[in-house]
Every structure is written in C-alpha cells, then in structure tokens.
C-alpha positions in Angstrom: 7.6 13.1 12.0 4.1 13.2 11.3 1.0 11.4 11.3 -0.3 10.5 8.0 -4.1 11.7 9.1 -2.3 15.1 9.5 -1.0 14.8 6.5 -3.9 14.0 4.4 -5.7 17.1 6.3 -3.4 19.5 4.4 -3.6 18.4 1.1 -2.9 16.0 -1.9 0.0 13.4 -0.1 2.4 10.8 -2.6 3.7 7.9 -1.6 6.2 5.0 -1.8 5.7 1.0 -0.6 8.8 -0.8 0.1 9.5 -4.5 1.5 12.0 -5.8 3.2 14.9 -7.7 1.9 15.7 -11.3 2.6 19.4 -11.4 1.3 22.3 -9.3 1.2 21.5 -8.4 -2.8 18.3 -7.7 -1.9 18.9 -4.9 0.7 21.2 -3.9 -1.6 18.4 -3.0 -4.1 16.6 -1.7 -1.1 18.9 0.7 0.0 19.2 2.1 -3.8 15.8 2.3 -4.3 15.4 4.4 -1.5 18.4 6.7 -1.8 16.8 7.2 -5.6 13.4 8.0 -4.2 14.2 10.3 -0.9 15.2 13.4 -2.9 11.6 13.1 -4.0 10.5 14.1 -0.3 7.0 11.9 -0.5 4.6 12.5 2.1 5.5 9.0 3.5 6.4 5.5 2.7 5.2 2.2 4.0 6.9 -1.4 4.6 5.3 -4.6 4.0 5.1 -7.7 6.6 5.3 -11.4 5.5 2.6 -13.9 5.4 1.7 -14.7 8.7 4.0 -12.1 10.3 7.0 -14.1 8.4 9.1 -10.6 8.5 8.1 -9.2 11.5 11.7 -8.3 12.9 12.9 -7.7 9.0 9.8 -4.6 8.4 10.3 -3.8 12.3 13.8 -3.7 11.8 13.6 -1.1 8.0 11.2 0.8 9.4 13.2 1.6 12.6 16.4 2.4 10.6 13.9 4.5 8.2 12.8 6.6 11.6 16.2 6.9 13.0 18.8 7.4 9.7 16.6 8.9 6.5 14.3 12.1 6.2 11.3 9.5 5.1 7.8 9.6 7.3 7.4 5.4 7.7 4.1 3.5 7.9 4.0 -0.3 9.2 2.3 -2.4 7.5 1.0 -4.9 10.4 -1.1 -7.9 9.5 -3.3 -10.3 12.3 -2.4 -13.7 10.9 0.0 -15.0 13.5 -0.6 -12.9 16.2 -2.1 -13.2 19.8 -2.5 -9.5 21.1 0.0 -9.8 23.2 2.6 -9.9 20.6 0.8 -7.3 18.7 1.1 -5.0 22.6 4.4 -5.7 21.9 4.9 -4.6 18.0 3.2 -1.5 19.5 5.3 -0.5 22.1 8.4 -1.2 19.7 7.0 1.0 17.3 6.4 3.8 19.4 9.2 3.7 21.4 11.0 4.5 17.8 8.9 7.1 17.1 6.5 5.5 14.9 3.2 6.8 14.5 1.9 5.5 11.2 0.5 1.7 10.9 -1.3 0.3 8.2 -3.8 -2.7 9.6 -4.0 -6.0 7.1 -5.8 -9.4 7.3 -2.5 -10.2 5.8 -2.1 -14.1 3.7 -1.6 -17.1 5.4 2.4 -18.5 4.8 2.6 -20.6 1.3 3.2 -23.8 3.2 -0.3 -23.8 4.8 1.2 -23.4 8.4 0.2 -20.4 10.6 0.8 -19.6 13.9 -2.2 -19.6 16.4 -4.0 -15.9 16.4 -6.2 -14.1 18.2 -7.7 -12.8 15.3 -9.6 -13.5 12.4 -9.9 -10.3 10.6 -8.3 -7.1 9.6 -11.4 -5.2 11.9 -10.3 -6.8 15.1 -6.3 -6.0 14.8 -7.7 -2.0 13.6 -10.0 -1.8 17.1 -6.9 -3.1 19.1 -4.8 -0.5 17.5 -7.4 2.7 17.4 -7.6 1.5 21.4 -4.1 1.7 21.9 -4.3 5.6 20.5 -0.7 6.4 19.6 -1.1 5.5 15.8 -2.8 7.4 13.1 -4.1 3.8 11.3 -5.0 3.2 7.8 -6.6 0.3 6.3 -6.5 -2.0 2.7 -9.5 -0.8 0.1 -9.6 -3.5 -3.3 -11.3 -1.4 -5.7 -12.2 -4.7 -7.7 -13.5 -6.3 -4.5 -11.3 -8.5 -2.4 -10.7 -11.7 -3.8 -12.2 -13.7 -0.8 -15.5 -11.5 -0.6 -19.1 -13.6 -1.3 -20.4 -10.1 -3.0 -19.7 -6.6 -4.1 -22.5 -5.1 -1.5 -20.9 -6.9 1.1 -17.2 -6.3 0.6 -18.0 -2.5 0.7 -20.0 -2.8 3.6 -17.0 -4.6 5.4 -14.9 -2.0 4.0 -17.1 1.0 4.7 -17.4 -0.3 8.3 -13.5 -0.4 8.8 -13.1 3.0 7.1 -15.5 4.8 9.5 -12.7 3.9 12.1 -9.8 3.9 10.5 -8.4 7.5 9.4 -7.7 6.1 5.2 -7.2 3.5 3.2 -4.7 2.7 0.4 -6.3 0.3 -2.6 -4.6 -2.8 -4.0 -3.5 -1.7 -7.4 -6.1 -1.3 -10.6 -5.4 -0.2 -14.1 -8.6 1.7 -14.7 -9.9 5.0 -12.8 -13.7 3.7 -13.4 -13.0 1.3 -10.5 -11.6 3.9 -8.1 -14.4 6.0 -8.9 -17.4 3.4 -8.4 -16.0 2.3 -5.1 -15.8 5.7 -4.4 -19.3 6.8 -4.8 -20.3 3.1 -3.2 -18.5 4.3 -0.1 -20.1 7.6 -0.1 -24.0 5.9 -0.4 -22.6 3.9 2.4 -22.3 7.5 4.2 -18.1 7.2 4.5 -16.2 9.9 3.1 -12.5 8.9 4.5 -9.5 9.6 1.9 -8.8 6.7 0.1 -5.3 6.6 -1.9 -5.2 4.6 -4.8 -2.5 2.0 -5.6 -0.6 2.2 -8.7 1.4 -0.5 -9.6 3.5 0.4 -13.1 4.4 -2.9 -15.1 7.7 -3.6 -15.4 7.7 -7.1 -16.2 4.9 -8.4 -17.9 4.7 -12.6 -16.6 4.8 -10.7 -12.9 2.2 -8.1 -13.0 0.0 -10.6 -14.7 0.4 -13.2 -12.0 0.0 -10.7 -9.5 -3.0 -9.3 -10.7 -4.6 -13.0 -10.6 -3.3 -13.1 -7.1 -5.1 -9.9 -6.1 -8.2 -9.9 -8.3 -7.3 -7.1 -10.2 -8.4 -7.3 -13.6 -5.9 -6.9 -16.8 -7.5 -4.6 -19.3 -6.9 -5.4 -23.1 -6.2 -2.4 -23.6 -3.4 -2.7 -21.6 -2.4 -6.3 -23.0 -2.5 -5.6 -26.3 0.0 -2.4 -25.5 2.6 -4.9 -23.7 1.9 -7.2 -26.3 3.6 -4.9 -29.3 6.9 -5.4 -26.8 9.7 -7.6 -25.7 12.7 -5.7 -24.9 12.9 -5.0 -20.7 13.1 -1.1 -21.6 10.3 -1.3 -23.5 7.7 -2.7 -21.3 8.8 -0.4 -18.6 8.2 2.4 -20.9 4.8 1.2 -21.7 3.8 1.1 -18.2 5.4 3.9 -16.9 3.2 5.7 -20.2 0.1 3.4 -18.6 0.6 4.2 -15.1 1.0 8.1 -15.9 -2.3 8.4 -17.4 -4.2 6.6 -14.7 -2.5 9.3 -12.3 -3.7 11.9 -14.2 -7.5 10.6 -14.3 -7.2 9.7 -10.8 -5.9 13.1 -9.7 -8.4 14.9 -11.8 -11.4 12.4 -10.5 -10.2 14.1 -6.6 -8.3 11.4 -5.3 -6.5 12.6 -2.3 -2.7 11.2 -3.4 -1.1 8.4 -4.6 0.6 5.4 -3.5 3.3 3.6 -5.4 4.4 0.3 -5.2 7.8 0.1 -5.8 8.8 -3.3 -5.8 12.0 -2.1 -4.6 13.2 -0.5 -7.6 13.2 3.4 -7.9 13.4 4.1 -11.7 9.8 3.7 -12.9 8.3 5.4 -10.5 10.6 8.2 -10.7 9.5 8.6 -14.5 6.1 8.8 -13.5 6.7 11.3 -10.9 8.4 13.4 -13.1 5.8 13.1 -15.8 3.2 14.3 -13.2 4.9 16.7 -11.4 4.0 15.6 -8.3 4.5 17.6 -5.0 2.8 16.6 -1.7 1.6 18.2 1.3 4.8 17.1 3.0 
C-alpha cells in the first residue's frame, strides 16, 4: 500500500473514481466495474462521499473492503460539510486503522434538501490543515480548471487554489474537455510559484442529457466542437464511441502537455474507460 505522494514521485500514475452504491443493483454495478478495471493495475483509485457526509459509512465502508479484499491502492474522498473535527478525528483513526493512507480533502455540496449538519468548517483549507496535522495521510486536494463555480474571480480562485496546493501533496481537476484549460491553470499556478502535480479529470461522455447537466453543475464548459460530434448520434453505442474517441484525444494532449497522470471518472461503469486505456496504452508508476 502506498502513498499517492510516493507514487507521483516515481513517475506518470492513472487512475480510477468510484462511488458508493445505495441499492443492491447498484453495488452490483460497482463490484463489476471494478473486477473489469483491477486487471488494469492503476496507480490508485478514489471513492466519493455524499453531500454533507450523506455516505460517510457507505465510502468508509468500500474503501475498507478495497484495502482489505482487492489489489487497488484506495483514496477517500472526505468532504467538511457536516463535520465537527471530532468526527473528522474519528474518520481518521478509522481510516488508518485499515490501512488507509490516501485522502482527498473537499469543501464537498451541501445535501439537495437545504439541510446540513452543524460543522466546524467552512472550507476545504481548514479540513486539509486538520488532516496535514494529523500526519498519517499523503492528502490531495480539488483543482477546477474552469474556475470553481462559487469563485468571485479567476485571480482569486487560483490564489485559493495555489494556497491549498502549497500544502497539500496534489490535486485532481473537475473534468474539462479542452487541454488549453489544464494548461492556463497550469502556468497560473506556476506565476503563483506552485509547482505540485496536478492530475487532470477526464470524464468520457456516455450519455449525452447527463454529462451536459453535469457540466452546468460543475462549470465546465461544453465545446461545440464536441456538441456538434454527439449531435450526428442517437444510438447508446454511438455516443459512447464518440466520447471514448473525445476523451482519447484530450489524454493524448494532456500527456504530451506533461501532465503527471490521469484520473478517470468512472461513473461506476468500467467499459469506456477501458477503451480509452487501451487506446493510450497506459501503464503507471504502480
């Protein structure tokens, strides 16, 4: 088991994003997805956690299972909406009394029904210094290439960003479509005098009314490009095979630009992203 700092320090890492299921069909799909994607050997693979900490036990409880009963590296993702520190001592301890030694440190969303637990915290900074003090994690951090949806400005967004990244040992981006926005944030971060590896977030579209509402979610933009690709369309097999073509091509241009990996979010489904890892022929530093 190692930590992904380490792993970063010995060269180019990939990597999968998983979330954990709230039915019986759903863990289902889980468990496929993963038993498609292990023989891939990535570097490592995270696990998401709810609005306002909505899955804590759920992501506490895949990640564990991860640790204990696969070959995979896991990363928690742990957000601060929800949480007084002395539940997030407690997440902690859990974690590293599994052997856990990856988490990835989120402001996280606020649950759809407006309700939220009382915190401690108000942003992503706070719940990262709480963790780097603790000192049994290697600790990442989120990155929006775009700028984050809630920030007044570019120049401050990267500042808030750079700032967190001079602590943090990497970041992984929310997912983008073009590798001019990697690259300007990029060279932003390096004026800023950070140099941290930053992985980039590739999202391949599967289904065209849910990547679109995502990206409005996220602030990512939809280039026409891209739109008027999935436009020519319909059939399921299709889009995927559009976006799988997409996705491939903004690997290559990110690889080539020197990103240090790249991070895939699965949705819980293992056949796109094995295409494009069999396009690239991706190893990591694993």
């Amino acid at each position: 088991m190692a930590r992904i700092s380490e792993l970063l320090a010995r060269g180019r890492t990939f990597s999968f994003e998983f979330f954990p299921p709230k039915t019986d069909g759903a863990q289902l799909s889980l468990g496929r997805a993963i038993g498609e994607l292990e023989s891939l050997a990535p570097s490592f693979v995270s696990v998401t956690y709810g609005a306002g900490g909505s899955t804590r036990q759920r992501t506490h409880a895949v990640v564990s299972w991860m640790r204990k009963e696969t070959t995979l590296t896991p990363m928690a993702h742990l957000t601060c909406q929800g949480h007084v520190r002395s539940e997030i001592r407690d997440i902690l301890n859990a974690y590293a009394d599994d052997g856990v030694q990856n988490i990835l440190a989120l402001g996280g969303d606020v649950p759809s029904d407006g309700e939220s637990a009382p915190s401690d915290y108000t942003f992503a900074s706070e719940l990262l210094d709480d963790i780097l003090t603790d000192g049994r994690f290697s600790v990442g951090v989120a990155a929006h290439p775009e700028v984050h949806p809630r920030s007044p400005d570019r120049a401050s967004d990267r500042r808030f960003l750079a700032t967190k990244l001079a602590r943090a040992d990497f970041a992984i981006t929310q997912f983008f479509f073009e590798v001019e926005v990697y690259v300007q944030m990029m060279n932003e971060l390096a004026d800023l005098g950070v140099h941290k590896p930053v992985l980039p977030g590739i999202m391949p579209v599967t289904n065209k009314k849910q990547i679109v509402r995502m990206a409005e979610m996220s602030g990512a933009a939809m280039p026409q490009w891209l739109v008027d690709r999935l436009d020519k369309v319909d059939d399921p097999d299709d889009v995927r095979r559009v976006g799988v073509e997409a996705a491939t091509e903004l690997c290559r241009d990110l690889l080539d630009a020197g990103a240090p990996g790249l991070h895939f979010y699965t949705m819980n489904r293992g056949i796109a992203t094995k295409e494009i890892h069999a396009n690239l022929g991706l190893s990591s530093a694993r």
